[in-house]
C-alpha positions as CSV (number, residue, x, y, z in Angstrom):
1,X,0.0,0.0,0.0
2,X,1.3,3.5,-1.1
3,X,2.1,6.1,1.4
4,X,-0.7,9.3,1.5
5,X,0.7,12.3,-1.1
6,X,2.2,15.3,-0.2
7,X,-1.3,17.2,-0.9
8,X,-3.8,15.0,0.9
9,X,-1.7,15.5,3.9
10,X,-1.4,18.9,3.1
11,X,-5.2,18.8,3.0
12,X,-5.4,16.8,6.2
13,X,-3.6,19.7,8.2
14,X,-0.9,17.6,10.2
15,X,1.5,20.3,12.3
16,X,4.2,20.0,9.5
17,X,1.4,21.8,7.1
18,X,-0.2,23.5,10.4
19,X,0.3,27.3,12.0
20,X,1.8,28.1,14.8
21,X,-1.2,29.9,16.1
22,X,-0.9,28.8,19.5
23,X,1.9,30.7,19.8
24,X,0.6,33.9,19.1
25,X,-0.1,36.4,21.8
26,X,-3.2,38.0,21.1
27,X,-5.5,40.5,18.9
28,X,-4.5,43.7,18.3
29,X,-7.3,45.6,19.1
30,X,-8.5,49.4,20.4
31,X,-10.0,49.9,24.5
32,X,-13.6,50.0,24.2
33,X,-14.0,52.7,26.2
34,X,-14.1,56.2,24.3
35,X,-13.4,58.5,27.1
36,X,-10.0,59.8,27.5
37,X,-7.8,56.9,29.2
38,X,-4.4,57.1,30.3
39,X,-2.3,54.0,29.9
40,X,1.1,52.4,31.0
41,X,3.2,50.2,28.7
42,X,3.9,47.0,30.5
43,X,5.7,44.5,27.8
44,X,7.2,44.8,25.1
45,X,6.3,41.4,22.8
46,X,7.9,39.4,19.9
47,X,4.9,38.0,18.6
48,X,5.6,35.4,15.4
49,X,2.3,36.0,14.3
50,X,3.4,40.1,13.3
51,X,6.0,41.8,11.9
52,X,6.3,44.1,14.7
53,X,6.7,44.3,18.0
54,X,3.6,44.5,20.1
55,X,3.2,46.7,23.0
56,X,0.9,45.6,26.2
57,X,-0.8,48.3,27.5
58,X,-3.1,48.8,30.1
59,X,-5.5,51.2,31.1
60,X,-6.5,52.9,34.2
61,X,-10.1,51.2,33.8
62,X,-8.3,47.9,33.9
63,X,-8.7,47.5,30.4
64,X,-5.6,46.1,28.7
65,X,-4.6,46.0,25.1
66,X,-2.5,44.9,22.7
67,X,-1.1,47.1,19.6
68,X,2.2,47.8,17.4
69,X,4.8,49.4,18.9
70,X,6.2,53.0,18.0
71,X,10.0,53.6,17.1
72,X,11.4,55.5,20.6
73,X,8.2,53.7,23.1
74,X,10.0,52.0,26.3
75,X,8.7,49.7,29.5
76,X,6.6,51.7,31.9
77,X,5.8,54.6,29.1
78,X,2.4,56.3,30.0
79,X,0.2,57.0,26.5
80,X,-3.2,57.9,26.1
81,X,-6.4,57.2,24.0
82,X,-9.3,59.1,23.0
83,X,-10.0,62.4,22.0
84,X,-8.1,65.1,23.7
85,X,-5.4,62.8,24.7
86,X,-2.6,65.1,22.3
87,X,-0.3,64.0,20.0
88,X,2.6,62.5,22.4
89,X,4.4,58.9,21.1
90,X,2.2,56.0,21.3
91,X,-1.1,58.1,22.0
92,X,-4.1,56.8,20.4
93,X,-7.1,59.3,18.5
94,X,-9.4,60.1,16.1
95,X,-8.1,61.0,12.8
96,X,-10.2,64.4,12.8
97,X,-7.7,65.7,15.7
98,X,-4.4,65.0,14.2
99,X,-2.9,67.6,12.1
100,X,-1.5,67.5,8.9
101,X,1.8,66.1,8.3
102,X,2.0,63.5,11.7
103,X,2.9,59.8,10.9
104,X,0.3,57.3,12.2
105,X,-0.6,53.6,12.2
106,X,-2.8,51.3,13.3
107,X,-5.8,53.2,11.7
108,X,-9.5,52.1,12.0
109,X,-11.5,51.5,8.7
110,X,-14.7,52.2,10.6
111,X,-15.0,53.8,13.4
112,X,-14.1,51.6,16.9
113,X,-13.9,48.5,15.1
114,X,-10.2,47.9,15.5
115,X,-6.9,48.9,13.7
116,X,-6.9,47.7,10.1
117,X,-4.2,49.3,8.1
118,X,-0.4,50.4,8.5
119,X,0.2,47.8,11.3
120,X,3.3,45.9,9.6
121,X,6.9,46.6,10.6
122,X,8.6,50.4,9.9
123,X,5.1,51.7,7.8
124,X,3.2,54.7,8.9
125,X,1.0,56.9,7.0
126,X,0.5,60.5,7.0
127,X,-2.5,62.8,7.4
128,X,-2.4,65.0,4.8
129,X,-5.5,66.8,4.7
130,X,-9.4,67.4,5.6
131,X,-12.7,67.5,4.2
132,X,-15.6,68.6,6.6
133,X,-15.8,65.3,8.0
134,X,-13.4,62.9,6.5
135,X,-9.5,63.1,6.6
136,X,-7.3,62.7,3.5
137,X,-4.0,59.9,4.9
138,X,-1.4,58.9,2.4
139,X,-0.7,55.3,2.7
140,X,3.1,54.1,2.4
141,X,1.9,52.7,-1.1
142,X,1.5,56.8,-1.8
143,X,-2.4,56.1,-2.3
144,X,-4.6,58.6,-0.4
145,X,-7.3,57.3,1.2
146,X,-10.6,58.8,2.7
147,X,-11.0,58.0,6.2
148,X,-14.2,59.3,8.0
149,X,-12.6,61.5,10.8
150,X,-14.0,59.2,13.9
151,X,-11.5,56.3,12.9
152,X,-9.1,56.1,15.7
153,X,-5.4,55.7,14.9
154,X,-1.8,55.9,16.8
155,X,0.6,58.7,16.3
156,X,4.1,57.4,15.4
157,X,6.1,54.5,13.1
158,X,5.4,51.0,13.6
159,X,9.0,49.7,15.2
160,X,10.8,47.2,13.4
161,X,11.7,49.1,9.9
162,X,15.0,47.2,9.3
163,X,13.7,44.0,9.1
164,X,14.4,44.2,5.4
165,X,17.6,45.2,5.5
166,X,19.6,42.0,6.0
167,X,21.7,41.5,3.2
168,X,20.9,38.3,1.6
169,X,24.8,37.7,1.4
170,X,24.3,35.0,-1.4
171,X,21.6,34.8,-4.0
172,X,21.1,31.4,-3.5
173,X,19.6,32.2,-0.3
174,X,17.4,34.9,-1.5
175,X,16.1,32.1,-3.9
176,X,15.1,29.7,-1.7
177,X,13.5,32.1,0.8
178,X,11.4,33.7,-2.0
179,X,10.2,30.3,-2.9
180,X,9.4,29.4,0.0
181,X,7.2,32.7,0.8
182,X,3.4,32.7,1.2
183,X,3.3,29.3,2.7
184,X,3.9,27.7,-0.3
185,X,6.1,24.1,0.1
186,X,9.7,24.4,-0.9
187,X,11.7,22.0,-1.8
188,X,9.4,20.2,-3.7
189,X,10.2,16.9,-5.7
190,X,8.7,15.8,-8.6
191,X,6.6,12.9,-9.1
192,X,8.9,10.9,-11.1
193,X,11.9,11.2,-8.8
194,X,10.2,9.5,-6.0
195,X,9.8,6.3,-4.8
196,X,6.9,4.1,-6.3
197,X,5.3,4.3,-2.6
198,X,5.4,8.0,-2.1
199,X,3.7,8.5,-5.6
200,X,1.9,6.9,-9.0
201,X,4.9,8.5,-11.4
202,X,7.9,7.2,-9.0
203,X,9.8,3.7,-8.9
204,X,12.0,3.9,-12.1
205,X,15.1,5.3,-12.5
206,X,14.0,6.8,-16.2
207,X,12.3,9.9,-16.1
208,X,9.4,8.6,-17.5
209,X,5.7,8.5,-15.4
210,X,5.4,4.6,-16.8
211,X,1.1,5.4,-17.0
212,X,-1.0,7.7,-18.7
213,X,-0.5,11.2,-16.9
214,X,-4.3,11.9,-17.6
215,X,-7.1,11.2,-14.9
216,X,-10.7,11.7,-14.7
217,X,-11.8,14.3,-12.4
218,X,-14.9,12.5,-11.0
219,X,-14.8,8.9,-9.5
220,X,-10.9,9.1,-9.6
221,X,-10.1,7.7,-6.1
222,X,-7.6,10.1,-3.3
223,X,-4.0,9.1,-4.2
224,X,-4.3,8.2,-7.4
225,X,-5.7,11.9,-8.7
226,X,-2.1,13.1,-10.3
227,X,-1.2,14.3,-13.3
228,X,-3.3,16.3,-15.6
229,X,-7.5,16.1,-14.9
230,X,-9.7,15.8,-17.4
231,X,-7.2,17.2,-20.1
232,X,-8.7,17.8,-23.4
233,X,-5.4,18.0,-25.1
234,X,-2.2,16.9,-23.9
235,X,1.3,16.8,-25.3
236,X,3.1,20.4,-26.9
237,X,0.3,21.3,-28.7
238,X,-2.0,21.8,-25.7
């Protein structure tokens, strides 16, 4: 009896095809509260679910949060959030109270539903206008987007903006890494080069599958549903 292909135990979900989400500290998410809240920075985290660093903060209603961390923020840092709270490192706002030209991150999409965009590592936007009562942000992509003025968002640059700038050293390496970005499986051996229990085209030492390489796509049994599926042509001029 064969052994189970590399996709059906992809499809099954074993912890070789599975993600690390246990791991993960939390969501990164805004207090509920809309009054004005002072907060104190407790941890600093590396999280492998984000780019960034995350910040634990907690509020003087016992609320506590999680969110990206600012280039400059420290341990024990007091910030605040909600409207009046000013424009120091780490405080959190709505848009309609930021002047133009601040960097911010971690900006709402609708208002107190949660920190949608600029969150990754080094990005921040800029508010670079207003409109009664929508604000005008330049995204690090140099779009300008129309945010309604309630969205809350966090005045400073996401930490971690040299994450990119390892050199790759060798190209080789930068190969293998792009390949292997996305979550997509890399190395990846052909068919044919395997043995004749990991896979239908294996067991020869000929490059050659040895069977048809067409299949039907309904009633074709799991492990045996390789090759090319109900192909109407095969061959070079397909």
């Amino acid at each position: 009896m064969g052994k189970r292909l590399q996709t059906q135990a992809r499809g099954k979900g074993g912890p070789r095809y599975r993600v690390n989400s246990h791991r993960f500290y939390g969501k990164i998410s805004y207090p509920k509260a809309q009054n004005l809240l002072r907060g104190e920075v407790l941890d600093l985290i590396d999280c492998p679910g984000h780019s960034a660093p995350l910040m634990h903060v907690r509020y003087e209603n016992g609320e506590t949060v999680l969110l990206p961390a600012p280039v400059g923020i420290k341990v024990n840092d007091f910030v605040w959030s909600g409207e009046g709270s000013g424009l120091g490192l780490g405080c959190t706002l709505p848009l309609k109270d930021v002047p133009s030209g601040y960097p911010v991150y971690a900006i709402e999409r609708i208002p107190n539903n949660g920190p949608e965009f600029i969150r990754a590592a080094g990005s921040a936007a800029v508010v670079v206008g207003k409109e009664k009562d929508k604000v005008i942000v330049r995204l690090p992509s140099k779009k300008e987007y129309l945010f309604d003025g309630r969205c809350r968002a966090t005045i400073g640059v996401v930490a971690g903006g040299g994450r990119k700038e390892k050199p790759w050293v060798k190209a080789g390496k930068k190969a293998i890494a792009l390949a292997a970005v996305g979550g997509r499986i890399f190395p990846r051996v052909s068919g044919v080069a395997r043995n004749a229990v990991d896979h239908p085209f294996g067991g020869t030492h000929r490059r050659t599958k040895g069977r048809p390489t067409t299949t039907r796509r309904i009633g074709t049994p799991p492990g045996r549903k390789v090759g090319l599926l109900s192909a109407r042509k095969t061959g070079r001029g397909k």
